[in-house]
N, C-alpha and C positions, 0 to 999 in steps of 0.2 A: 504493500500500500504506500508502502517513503515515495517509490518512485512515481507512484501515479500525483501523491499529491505536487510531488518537486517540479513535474512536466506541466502540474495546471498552475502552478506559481509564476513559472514562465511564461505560458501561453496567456494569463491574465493579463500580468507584466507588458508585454507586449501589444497588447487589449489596450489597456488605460494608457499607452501608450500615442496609442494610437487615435486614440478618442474612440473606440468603437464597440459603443455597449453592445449590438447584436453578437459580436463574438467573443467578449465580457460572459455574459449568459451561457453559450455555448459550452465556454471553456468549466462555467461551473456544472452545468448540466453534465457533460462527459465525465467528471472525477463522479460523480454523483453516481450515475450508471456505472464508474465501474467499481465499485461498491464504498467508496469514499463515504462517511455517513457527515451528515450539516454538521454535526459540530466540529470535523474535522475540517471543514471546507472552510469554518467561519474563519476555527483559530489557525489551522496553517496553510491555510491559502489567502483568503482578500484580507486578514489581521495582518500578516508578513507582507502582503504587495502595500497596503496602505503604509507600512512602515517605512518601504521602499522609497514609496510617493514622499513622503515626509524627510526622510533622507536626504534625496534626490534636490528638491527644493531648498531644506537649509543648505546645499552644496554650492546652490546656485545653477542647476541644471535644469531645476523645472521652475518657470513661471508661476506665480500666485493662481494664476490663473489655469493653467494647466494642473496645478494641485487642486482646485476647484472642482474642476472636470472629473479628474479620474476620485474624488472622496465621490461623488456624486455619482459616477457609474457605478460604483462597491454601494450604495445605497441602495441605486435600483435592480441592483443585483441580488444585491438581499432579500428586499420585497417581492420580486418575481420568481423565485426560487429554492430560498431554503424555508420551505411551508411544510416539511414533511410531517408525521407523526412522533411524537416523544422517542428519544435513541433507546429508552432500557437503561438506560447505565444505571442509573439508581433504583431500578422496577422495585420495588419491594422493600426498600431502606427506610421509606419518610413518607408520611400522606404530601400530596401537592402541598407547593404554600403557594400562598398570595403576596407577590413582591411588585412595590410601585417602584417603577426605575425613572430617574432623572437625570439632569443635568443641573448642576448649583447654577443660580440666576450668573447670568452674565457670563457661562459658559457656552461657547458655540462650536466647541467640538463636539459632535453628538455621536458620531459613529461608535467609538469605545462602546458608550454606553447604548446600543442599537446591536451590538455584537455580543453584549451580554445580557439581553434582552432574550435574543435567540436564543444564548445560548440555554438561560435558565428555561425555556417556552421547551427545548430540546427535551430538555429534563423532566420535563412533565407539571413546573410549575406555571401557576395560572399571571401572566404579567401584564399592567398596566404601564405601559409607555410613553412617557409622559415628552420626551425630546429633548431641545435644547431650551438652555435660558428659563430655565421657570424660576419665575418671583416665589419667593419664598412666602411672603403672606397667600401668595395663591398655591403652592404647595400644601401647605399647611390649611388652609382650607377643603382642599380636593381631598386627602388624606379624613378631614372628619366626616367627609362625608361614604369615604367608601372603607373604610379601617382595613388595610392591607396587613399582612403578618410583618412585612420590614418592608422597609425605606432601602435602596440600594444607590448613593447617590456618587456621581460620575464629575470629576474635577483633571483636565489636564494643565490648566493655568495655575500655576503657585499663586496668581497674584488674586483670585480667589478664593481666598482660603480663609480672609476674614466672613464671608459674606458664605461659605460652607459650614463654619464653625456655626454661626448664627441660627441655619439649617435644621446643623444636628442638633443643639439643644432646644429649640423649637419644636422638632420633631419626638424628640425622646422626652420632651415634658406632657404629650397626648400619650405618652404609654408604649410608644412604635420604637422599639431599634433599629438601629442603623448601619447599615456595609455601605462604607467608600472603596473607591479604590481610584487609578488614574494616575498620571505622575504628579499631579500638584502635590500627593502627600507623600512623596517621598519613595525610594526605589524600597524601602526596608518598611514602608510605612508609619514610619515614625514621628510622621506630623499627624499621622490619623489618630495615634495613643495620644499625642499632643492637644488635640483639638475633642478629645473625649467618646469619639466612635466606638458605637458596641464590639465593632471588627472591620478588619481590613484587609483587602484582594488583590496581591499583585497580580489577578488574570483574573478571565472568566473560568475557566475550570477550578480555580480554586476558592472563588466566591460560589460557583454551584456546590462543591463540596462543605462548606462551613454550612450553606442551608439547606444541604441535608440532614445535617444533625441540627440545624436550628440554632436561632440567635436568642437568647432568651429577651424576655420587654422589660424596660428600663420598669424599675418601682416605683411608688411614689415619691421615695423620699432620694431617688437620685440627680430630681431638676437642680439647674446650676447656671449659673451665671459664666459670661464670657472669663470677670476676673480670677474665678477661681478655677479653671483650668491654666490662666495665663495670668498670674500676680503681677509680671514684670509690665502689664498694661498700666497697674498704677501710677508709673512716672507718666501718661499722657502723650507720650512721644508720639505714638502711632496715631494716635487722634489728632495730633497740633500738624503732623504729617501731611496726613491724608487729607484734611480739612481744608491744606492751604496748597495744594497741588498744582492748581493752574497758576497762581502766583509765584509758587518756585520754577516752575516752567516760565512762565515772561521772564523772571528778574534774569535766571541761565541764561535764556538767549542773548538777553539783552549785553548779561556781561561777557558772552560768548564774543555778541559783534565788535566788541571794544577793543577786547585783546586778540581776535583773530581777523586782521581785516580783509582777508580772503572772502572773509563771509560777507561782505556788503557787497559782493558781487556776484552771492548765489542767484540763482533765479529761484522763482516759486516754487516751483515743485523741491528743491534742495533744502527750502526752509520748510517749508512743510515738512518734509523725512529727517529735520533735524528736529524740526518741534516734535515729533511722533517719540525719534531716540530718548531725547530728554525726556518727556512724557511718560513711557516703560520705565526707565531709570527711577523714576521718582514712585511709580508703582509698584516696582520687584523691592525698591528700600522699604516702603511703607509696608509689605508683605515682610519681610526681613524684620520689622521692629514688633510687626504683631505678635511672630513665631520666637521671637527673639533666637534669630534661625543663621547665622552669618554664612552660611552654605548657601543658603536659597539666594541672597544675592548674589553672591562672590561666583555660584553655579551660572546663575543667567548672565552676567557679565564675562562667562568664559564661553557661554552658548552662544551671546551676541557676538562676540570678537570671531570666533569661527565660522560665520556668518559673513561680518563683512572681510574677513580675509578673503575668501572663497566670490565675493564679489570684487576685488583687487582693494580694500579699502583698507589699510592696518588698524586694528583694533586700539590702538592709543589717542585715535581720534578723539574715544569717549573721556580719556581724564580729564580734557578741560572741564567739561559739564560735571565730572565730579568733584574739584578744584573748585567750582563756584559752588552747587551745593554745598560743600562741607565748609563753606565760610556764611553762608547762612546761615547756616543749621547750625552755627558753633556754640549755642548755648544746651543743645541734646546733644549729649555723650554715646548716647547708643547710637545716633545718627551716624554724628563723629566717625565713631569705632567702623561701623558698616561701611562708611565712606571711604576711611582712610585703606581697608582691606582690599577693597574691590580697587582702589589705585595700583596696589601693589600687584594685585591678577593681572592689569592692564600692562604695567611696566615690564611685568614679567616676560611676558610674551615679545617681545624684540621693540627695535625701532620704529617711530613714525612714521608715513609718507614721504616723501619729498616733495610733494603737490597735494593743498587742500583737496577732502574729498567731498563729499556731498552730504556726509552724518557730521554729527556735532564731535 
């Protein structure tokens, strides 16, 4: 079976390649006939080409836009095809559950959580799919209304994680437990123990396996506030942060164009992509202070540098924009700290340009 699924990995590969859903479909249809069962199709066939795609584009090989494309053929590929009947794998272990799966609001990667969607439907439990971006006050209403056995909720942005947290103890104060998974919480899941989740999935086969034995419901007396999972909120940092966001975004640019006078000769679209850099920056720190996490920034600032490397752009572009933040922000220490680490990731990585480039 390795090799029939290796060949539709390829033939997919070359599918979304190509932009061509009709042999997209094909190619899952044939692993399928030849005895390939959906769950294997989901997770080692369009879970690894979608990773591919993702790859592919932080590389700088595929267009925004072309990544668009082929997430969007793996979707309707899913809908059209992996419908079959529960695989057996757990025939006999668990009665069905009832699992509502989401995206935390302001997540818009939704496929993760649409693959483990299948996967659990695979398994024979009964699932509400809920998609991308769901506002949490309207979670958490849709949930009173239909009481699911768990909440399964889907995060690949770290920089959503305050707005996950909020989620989860929202959700576990109606009685519902809760499985994350996704990369935002971490490859070990250790922002998901962070942030108070009943349990946490680095895949879908291993969030089906945790609900077959079942997650137990939060009690009553386990509701809890954001600070007492995260005391280090008490200093305000991540509120004073997050609050004044767009304003530390103007003031950067502005001292950006003072000391780099290259930049008073970007065009629009360069200031645009440098207000956007700055803008992430300022969201992965303020994700950084919630978790009290110096990886999650100092990570996305090694993810962003290998990014614009891969575009010809050297990743020390960003120290200026953290140069000014951290003369802002010189009265938070923890900002500071975050600040002054993710220079040193930046410096790490070699020399400059020799020519302005188009990010801050």
């Amino acid at each position: 079976m390795g090799s029939v699924l290796a060949r539709a990995r390829e033939e997919l590969w070359q599918a979304v390649l190509a932009r061509d859903e009709y042999a997209a479909r094909r190619v899952v249809d044939a692993a399928l006939e030849a005895g390939a069962d959906g769950e294997d199709v989901l997770l080692e066939v369009i879970a690894r080409v979608q990773d591919k795609v993702g790859a592919a584009w932080a590389a700088g090989r595929m267009t925004v836009a072309q990544e668009h494309a082929a997430t969007a053929i793996h979707e309707r590929v899913i809908a059209a095809t992996v419908h079959g009947p529960p695989s057996g794998r757990d025939a006999g272990a668990q009665a069905a559950r009832t699992v509502a799966v989401a995206c935390v609001d302001g997540e818009w990667h939704a496929l993760p959580a649409r693959i483990l969607a299948e996967v659990l439907r695979l398994r024979g439990h009964r699932i509400d799919f809920l998609g991308a971006q769901v506002p949490t006050p309207h979670l958490i209403a849709h949930l009173h209304q239909t009481a699911p056995d768990t909440v399964a909720l889907s995060s690949t942005l770290p920089t959503r994680l305050p707005t996950a947290h909020t989620a989860i103890t929202a959700i576990q104060a109606i009685g519902i437990p809760v499985l994350v998974g996704g990369a935002a919480f971490g490859a070990d899941g250790h922002r998901a123990r962070l942030l108070g989740a009943d349990a946490w999935a680095p895949d879908a086969r291993a969030a089906a396996d945790l609900l077959a034995d079942g997650i137990p419901r939060p009690g009553p007396g386990d509701a809890r506030q954001a600070i007492d999972d995260l005391p280090h909120l008490g200093d305000q940092e991540y509120t004073m942060v997050s609050r004044s966001k767009w304003q530390l975004v103007r003031s950067t640019l502005a001292g950006l164009e003072a000391r780099l006078p290259a930049m008073r000769s970007y065009t629009e679209e360069q200031h645009e992509r440098t207000a956007e850099d700055v803008a992430h920056v300022v969201d992965f720190l303020s994700a950084g202070l919630y978790t009290d996490d110096a990886d999650l920034f100092t990570g996305f600032l090694a993810w962003t540098g290998d990014i614009l490397e891969a575009r010809g752009v050297a990743a020390h572009v960003l120290d200026p924009a953290l140069t000014l933040l951290r003369e802002e922000l010189q009265d938070f220490p923890r900002a500071v700290a975050l600040l002054t680490q993710g220079s040193s990731v930046l410096r790490g990585r070699g020399a400059p340009p020799s020519t302005a480039g188009s990010s801050a």
